[in-house]
KOLLO-212971 format. One line per 2 residues: number of its first residue (from 1); their letters; for each residue x, y, z of C-alpha. Coordinates in Angstrom, 1 decimal, decimal comma, always signed. Example, Ala and Ser with C-alpha at 12.3 -4.5 7.8 and 13.67 -1.06 7.14 Angstrom:
1 = AS = +12,3/-4,5/+7,8  +13,7/-1,1/+7,1 $
This chain:
1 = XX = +8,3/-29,2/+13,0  +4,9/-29,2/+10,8 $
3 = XX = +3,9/-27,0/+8,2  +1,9/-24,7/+10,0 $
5 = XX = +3,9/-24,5/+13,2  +6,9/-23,2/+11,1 $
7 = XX = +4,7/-21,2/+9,0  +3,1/-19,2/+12,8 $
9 = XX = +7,1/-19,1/+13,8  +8,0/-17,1/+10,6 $
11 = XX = +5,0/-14,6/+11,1  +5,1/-14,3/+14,9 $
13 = XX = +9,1/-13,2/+14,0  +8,4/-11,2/+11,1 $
15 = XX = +5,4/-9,5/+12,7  +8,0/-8,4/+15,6 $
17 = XX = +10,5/-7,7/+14,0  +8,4/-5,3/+11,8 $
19 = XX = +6,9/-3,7/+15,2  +9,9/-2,8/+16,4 $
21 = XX = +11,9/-2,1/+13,6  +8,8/+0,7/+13,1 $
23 = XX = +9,3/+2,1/+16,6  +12,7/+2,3/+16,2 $
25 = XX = +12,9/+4,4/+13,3  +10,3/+6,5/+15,0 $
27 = XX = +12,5/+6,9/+17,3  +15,3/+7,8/+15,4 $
29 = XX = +13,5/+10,6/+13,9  +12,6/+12,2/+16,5 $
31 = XX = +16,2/+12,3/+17,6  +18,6/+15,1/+17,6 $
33 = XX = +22,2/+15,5/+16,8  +24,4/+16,1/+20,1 $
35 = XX = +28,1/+16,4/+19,9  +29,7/+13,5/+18,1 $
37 = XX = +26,5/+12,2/+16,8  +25,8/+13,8/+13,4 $
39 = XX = +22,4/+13,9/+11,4  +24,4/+12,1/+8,9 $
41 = XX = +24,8/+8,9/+11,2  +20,9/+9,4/+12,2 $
43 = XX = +20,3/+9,0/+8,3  +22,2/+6,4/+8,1 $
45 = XX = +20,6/+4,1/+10,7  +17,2/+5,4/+9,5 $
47 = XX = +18,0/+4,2/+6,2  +19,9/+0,6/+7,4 $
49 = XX = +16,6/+0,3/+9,4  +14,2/+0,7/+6,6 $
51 = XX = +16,3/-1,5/+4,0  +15,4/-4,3/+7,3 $
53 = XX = +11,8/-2,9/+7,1  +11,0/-3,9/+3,4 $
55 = XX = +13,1/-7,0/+3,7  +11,2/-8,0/+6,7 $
57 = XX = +7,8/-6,8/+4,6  +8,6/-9,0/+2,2 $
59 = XX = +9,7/-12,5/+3,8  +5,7/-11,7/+6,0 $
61 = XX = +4,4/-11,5/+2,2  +5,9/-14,4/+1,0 $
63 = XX = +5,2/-16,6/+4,4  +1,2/-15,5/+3,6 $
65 = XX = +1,5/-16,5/+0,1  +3,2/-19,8/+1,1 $
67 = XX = +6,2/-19,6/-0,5  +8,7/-19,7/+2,4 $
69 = XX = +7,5/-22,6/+3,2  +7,8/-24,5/+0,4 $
71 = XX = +11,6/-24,4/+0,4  +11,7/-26,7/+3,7 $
């Protein structure tokens, strides 16, 4: 695999990944507690979701700045 075409994989994935990690926290806002399912395990996945968010930020940053692809 060239360069480039690993460099378009890692932001097509990144780019998705940040798309739907968005909506899904949207999402998860919007939701409200019914029996078993606290607010506190809302927060929780909220907060796992955006921890994925920034890492996912970041790798897109570094694949623009062409660092990711200097380790391969």
């Amino acid at each position: 695999m060239k360069q480039q075409e690993r460099k378009d994989r890692i932001y097509n994935k990144a780019f998705a990944m940040i798309a739907t990690l968005k909506i899904e926290i949207k999402s998860l806002d919007e939701t409200i507690p019914y029996f078993a399912y606290t607010q506190d395990m809302i927060d929780g996945q909220i907060s796992f979701k955006e921890r994925d968010l920034e890492l996912w930020n970041h790798i897109a940053f570094l694949n623009e700045q062409d660092e990711v692809c200097q380790i391969y």
